[in-house]
N, CA, C and O atoms as CSV, one atom per row, in Angstrom:
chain,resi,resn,atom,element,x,y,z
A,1,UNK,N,N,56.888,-36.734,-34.425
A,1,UNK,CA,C,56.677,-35.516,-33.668
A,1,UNK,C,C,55.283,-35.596,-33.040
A,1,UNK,O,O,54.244,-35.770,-33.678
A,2,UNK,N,N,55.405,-35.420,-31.447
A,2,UNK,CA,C,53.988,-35.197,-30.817
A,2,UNK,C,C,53.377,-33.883,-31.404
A,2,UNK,O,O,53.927,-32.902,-31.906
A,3,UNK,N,N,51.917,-34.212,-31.154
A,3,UNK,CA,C,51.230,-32.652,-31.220
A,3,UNK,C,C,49.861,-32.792,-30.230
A,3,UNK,O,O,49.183,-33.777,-29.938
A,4,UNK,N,N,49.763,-31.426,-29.862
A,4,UNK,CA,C,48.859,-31.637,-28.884
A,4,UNK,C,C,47.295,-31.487,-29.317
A,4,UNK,O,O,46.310,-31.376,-28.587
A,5,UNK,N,N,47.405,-31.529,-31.103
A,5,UNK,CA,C,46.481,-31.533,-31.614
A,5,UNK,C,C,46.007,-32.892,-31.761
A,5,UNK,O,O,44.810,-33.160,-31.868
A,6,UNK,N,N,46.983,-33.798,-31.768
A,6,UNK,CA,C,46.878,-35.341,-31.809
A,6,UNK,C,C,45.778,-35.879,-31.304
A,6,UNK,O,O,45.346,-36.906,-31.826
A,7,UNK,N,N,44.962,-35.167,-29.951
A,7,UNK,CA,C,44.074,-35.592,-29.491
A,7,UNK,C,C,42.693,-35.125,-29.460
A,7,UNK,O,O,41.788,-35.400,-28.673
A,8,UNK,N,N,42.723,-34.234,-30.651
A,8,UNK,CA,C,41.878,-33.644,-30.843
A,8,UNK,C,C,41.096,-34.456,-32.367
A,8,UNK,O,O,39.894,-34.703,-32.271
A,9,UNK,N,N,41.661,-34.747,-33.407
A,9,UNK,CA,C,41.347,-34.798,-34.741
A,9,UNK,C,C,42.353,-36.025,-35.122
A,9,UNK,O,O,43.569,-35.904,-34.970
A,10,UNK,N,N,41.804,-37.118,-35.588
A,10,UNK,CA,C,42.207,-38.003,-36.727
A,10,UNK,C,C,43.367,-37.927,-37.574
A,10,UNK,O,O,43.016,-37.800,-38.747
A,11,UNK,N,N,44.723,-37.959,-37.414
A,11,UNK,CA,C,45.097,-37.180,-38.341
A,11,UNK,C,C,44.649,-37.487,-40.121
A,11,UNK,O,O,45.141,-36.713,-40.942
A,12,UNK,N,N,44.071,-38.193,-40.434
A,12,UNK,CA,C,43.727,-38.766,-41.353
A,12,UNK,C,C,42.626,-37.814,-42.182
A,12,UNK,O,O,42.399,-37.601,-43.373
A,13,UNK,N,N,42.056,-37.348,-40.885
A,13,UNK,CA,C,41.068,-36.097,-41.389
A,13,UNK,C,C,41.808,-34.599,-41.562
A,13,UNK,O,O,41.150,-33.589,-41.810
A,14,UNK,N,N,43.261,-34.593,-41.398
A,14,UNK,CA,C,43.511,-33.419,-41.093
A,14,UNK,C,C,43.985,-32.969,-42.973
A,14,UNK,O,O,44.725,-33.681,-43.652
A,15,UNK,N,N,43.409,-31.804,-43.417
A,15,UNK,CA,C,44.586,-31.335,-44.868
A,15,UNK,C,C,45.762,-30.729,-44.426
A,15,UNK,O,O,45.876,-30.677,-43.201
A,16,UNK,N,N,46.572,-30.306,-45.022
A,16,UNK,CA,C,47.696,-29.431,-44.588
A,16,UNK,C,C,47.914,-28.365,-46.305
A,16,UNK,O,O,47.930,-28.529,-47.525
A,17,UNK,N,N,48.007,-27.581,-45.546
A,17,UNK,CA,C,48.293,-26.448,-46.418
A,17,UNK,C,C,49.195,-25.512,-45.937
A,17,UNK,O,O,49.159,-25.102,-44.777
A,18,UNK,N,N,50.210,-25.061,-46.978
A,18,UNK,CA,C,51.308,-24.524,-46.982
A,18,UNK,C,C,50.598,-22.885,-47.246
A,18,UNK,O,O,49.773,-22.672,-48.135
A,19,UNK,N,N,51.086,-21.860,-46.322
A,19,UNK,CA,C,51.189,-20.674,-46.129
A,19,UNK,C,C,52.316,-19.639,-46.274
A,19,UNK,O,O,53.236,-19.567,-45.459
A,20,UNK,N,N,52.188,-18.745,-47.476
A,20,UNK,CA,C,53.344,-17.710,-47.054
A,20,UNK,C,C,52.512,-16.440,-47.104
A,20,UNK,O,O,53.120,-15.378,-47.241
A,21,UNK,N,N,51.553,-16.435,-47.034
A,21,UNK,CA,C,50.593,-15.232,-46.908
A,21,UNK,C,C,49.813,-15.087,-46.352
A,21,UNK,O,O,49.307,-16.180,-46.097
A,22,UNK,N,N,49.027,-13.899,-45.700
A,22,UNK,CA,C,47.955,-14.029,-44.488
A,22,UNK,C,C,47.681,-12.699,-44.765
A,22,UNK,O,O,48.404,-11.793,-45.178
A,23,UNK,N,N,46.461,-12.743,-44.453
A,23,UNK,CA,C,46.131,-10.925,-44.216
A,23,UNK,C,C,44.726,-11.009,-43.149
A,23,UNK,O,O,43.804,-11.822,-43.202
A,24,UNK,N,N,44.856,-10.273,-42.525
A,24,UNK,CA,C,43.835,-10.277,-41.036
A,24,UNK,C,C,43.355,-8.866,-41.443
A,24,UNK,O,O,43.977,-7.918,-41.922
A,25,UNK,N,N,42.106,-9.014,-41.116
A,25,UNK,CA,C,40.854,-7.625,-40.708
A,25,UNK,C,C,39.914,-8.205,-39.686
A,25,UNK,O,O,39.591,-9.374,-39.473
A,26,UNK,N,N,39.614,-7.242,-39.195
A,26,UNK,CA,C,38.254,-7.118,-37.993
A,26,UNK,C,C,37.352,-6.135,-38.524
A,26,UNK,O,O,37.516,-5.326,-39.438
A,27,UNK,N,N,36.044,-6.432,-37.530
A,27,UNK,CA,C,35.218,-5.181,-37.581
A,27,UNK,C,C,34.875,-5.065,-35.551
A,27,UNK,O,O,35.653,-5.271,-34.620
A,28,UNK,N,N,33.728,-4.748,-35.550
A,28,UNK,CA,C,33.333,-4.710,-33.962
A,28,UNK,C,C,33.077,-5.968,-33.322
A,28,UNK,O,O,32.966,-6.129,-32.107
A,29,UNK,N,N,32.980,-6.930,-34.289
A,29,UNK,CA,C,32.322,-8.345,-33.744
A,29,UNK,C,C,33.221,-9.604,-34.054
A,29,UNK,O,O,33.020,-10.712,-33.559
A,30,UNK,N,N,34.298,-9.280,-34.985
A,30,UNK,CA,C,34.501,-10.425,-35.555
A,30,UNK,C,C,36.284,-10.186,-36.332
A,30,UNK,O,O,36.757,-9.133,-36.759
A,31,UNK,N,N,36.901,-11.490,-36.292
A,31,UNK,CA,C,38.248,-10.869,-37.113
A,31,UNK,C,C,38.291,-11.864,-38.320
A,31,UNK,O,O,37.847,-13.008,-38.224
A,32,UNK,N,N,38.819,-11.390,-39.397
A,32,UNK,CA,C,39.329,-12.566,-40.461
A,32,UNK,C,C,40.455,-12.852,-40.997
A,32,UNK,O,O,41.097,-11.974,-41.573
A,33,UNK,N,N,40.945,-14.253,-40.899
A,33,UNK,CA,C,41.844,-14.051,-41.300
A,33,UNK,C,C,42.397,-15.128,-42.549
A,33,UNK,O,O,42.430,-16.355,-42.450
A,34,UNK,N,N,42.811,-14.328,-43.719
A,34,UNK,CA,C,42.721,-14.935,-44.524
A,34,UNK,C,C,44.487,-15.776,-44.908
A,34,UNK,O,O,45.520,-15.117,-44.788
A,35,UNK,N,N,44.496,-17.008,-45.277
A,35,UNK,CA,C,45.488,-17.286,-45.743
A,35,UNK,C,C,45.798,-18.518,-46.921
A,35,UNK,O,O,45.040,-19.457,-47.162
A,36,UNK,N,N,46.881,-18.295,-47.460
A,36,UNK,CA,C,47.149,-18.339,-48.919
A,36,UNK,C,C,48.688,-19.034,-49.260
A,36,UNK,O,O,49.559,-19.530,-48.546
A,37,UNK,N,N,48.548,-18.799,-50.744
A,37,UNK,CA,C,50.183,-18.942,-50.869
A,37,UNK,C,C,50.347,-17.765,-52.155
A,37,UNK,O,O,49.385,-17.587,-52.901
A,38,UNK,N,N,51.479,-17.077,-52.329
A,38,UNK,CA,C,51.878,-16.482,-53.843
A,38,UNK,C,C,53.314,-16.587,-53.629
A,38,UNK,O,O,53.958,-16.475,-52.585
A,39,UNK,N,N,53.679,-16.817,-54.789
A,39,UNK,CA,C,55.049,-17.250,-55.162
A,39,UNK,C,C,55.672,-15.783,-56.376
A,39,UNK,O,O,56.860,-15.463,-56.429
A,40,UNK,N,N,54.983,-15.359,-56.903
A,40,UNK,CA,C,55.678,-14.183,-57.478
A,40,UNK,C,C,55.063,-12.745,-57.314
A,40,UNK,O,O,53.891,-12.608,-57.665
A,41,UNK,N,N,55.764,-11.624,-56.800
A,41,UNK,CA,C,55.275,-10.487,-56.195
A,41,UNK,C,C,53.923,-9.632,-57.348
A,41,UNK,O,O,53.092,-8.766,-57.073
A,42,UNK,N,N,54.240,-10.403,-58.734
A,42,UNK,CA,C,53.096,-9.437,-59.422
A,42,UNK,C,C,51.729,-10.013,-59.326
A,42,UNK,O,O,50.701,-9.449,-59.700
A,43,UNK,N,N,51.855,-11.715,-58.550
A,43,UNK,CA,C,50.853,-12.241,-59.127
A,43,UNK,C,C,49.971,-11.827,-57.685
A,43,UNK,O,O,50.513,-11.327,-56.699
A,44,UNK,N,N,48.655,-12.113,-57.773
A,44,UNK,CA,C,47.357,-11.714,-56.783
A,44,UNK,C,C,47.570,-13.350,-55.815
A,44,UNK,O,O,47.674,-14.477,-56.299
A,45,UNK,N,N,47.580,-13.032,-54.643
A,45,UNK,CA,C,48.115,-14.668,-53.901
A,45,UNK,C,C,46.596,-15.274,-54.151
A,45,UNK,O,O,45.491,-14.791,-54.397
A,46,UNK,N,N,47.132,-16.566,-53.958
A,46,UNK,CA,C,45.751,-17.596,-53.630
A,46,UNK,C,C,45.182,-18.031,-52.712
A,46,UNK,O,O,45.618,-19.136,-52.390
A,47,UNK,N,N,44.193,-17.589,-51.973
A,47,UNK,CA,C,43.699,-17.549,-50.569
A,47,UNK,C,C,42.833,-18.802,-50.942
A,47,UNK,O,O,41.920,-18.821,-51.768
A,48,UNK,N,N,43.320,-19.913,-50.130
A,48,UNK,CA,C,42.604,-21.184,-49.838
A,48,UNK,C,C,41.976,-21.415,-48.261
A,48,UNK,O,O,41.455,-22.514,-48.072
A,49,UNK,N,N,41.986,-20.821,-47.559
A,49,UNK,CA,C,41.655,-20.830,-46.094
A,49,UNK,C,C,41.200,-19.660,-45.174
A,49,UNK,O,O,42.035,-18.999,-44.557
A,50,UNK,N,N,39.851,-19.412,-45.090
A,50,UNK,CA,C,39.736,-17.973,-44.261
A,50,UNK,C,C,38.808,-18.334,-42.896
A,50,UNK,O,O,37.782,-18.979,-43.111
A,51,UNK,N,N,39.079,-17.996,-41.670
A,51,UNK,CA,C,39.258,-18.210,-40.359
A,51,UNK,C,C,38.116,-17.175,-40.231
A,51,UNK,O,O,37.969,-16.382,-41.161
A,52,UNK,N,N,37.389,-17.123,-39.283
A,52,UNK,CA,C,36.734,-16.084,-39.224
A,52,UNK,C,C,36.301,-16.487,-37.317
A,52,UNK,O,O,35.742,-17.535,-36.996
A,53,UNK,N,N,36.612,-15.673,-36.561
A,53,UNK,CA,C,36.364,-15.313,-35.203
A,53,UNK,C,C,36.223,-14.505,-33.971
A,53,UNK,O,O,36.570,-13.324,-33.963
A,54,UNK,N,N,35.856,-14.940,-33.200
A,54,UNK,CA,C,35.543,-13.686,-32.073
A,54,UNK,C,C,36.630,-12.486,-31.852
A,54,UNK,O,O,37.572,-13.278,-31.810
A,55,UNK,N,N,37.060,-11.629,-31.734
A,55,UNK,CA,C,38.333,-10.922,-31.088
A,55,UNK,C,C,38.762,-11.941,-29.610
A,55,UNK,O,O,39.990,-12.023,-29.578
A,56,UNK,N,N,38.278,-12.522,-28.713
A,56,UNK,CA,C,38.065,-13.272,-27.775
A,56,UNK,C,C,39.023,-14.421,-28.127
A,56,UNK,O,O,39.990,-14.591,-27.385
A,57,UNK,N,N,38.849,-15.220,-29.178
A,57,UNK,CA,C,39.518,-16.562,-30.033
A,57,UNK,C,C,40.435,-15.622,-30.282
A,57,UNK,O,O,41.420,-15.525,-29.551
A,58,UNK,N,N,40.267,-14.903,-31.210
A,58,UNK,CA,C,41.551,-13.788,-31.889
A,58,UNK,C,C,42.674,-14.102,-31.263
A,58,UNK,O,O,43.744,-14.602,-31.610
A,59,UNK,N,N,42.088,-13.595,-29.976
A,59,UNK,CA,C,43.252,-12.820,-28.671
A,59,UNK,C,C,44.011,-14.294,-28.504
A,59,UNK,O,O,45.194,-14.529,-28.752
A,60,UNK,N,N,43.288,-14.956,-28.153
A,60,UNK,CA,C,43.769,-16.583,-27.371
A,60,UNK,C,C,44.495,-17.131,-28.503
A,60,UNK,O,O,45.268,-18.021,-28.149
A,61,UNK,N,N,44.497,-16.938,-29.501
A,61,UNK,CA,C,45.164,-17.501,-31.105
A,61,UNK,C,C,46.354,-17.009,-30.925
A,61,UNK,O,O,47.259,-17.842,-30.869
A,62,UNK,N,N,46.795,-15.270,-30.755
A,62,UNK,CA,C,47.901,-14.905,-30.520
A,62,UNK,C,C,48.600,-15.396,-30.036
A,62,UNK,O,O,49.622,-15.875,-30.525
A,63,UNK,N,N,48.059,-15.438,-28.288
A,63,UNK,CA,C,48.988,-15.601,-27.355
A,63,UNK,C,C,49.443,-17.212,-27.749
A,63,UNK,O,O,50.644,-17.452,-27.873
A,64,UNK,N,N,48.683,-18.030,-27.893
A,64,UNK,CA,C,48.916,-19.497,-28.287
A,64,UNK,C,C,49.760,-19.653,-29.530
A,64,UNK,O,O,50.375,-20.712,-29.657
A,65,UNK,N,N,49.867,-18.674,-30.511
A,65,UNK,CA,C,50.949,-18.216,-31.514
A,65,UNK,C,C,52.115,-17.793,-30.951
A,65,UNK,O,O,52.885,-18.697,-30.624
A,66,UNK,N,N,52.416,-16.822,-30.772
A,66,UNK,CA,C,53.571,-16.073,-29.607
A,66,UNK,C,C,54.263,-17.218,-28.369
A,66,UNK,O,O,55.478,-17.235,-28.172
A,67,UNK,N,N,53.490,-17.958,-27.749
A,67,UNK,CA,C,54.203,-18.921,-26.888
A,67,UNK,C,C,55.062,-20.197,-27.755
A,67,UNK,O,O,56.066,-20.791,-27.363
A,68,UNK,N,N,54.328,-20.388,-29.021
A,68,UNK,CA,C,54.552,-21.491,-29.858
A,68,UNK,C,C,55.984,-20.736,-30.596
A,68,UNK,O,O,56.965,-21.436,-30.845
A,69,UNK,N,N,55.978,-19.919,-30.766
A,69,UNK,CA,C,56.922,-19.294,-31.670
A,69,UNK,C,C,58.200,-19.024,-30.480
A,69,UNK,O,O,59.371,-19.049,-30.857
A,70,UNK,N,N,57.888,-18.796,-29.188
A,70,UNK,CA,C,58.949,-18.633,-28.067
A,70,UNK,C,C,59.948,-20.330,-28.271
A,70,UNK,O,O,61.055,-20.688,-28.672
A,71,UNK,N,N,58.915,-20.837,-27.801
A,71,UNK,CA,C,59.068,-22.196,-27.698
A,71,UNK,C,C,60.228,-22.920,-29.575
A,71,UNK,O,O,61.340,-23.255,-29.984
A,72,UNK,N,N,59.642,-22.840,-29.732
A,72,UNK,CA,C,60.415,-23.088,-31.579
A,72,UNK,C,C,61.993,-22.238,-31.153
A,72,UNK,O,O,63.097,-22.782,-31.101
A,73,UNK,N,N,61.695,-20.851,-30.899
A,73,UNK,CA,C,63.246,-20.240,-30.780
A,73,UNK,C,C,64.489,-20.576,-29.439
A,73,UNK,O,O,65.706,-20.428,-29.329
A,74,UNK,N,N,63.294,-21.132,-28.509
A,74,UNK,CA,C,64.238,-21.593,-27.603
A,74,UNK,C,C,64.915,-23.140,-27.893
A,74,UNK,O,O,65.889,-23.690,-27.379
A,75,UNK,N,N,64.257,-23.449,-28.620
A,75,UNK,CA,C,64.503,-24.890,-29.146
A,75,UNK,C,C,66.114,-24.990,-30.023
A,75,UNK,O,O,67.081,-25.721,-29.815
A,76,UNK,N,N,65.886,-23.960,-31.009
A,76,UNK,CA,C,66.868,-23.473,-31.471
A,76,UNK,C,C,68.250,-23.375,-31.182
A,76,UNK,O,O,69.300,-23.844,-31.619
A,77,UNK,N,N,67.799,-22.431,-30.097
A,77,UNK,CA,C,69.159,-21.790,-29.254
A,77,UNK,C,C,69.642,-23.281,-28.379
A,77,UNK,O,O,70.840,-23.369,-28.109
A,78,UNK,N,N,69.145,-23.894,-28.148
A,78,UNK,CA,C,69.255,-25.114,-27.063
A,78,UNK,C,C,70.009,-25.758,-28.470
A,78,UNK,O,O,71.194,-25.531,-28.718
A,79,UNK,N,N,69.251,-26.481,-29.227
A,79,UNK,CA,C,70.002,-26.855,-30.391
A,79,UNK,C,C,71.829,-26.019,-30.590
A,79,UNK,O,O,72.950,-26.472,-30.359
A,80,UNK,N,N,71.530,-25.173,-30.916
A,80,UNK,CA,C,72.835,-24.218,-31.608
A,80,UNK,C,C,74.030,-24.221,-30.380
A,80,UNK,O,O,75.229,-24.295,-30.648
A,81,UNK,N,N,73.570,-24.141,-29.191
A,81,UNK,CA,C,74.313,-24.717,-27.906
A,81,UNK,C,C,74.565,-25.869,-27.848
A,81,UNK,O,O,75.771,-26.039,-27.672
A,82,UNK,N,N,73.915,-26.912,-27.921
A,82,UNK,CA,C,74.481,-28.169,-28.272
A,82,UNK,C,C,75.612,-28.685,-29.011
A,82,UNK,O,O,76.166,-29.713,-28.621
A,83,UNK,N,N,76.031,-28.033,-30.104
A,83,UNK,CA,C,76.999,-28.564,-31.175
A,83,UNK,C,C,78.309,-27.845,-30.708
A,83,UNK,O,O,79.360,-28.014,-31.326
């Protein structure tokens, strides 16, 4: 699988960490966003990764989220049409 991160970073340098949790706050200057994994609803999740950036990045993260996530579902449907 290409990525267009490929040309950015080593993949050799890259970790990967598995996410089923996130929780985002801002204030006037800045957003955070924290993410994790928890596997059972009583336990407190484990936040291994917290992001911290402009509302500016914020914004551009979204939209670069939201197109990526279009993209994945059209993939899908193209797939599910196929068979």
């Amino acid at each position: 699988m290409s990525n267009i991160h490929d040309k950015w970073c080593e993949p050799h340098s890259l970790e990967g960490k598995y996410v089923n949790f996130f929780k985002v706050g801002h204030n006037a200057f800045e957003f955070v966003i924290d993410f994790g994994q928890v596997y059972d609803e009583n336990q407190e999740p484990h936040i291994h990764t917290r992001i911290i950036t402009s509302p500016v990045y914020a914004k551009a993260f979204l939209e670069t989220l939201r197109e990526s996530v279009e993209q994945y579902e059209k993939n899908i449907t193209d797939s599910a049409n196929d068979d």
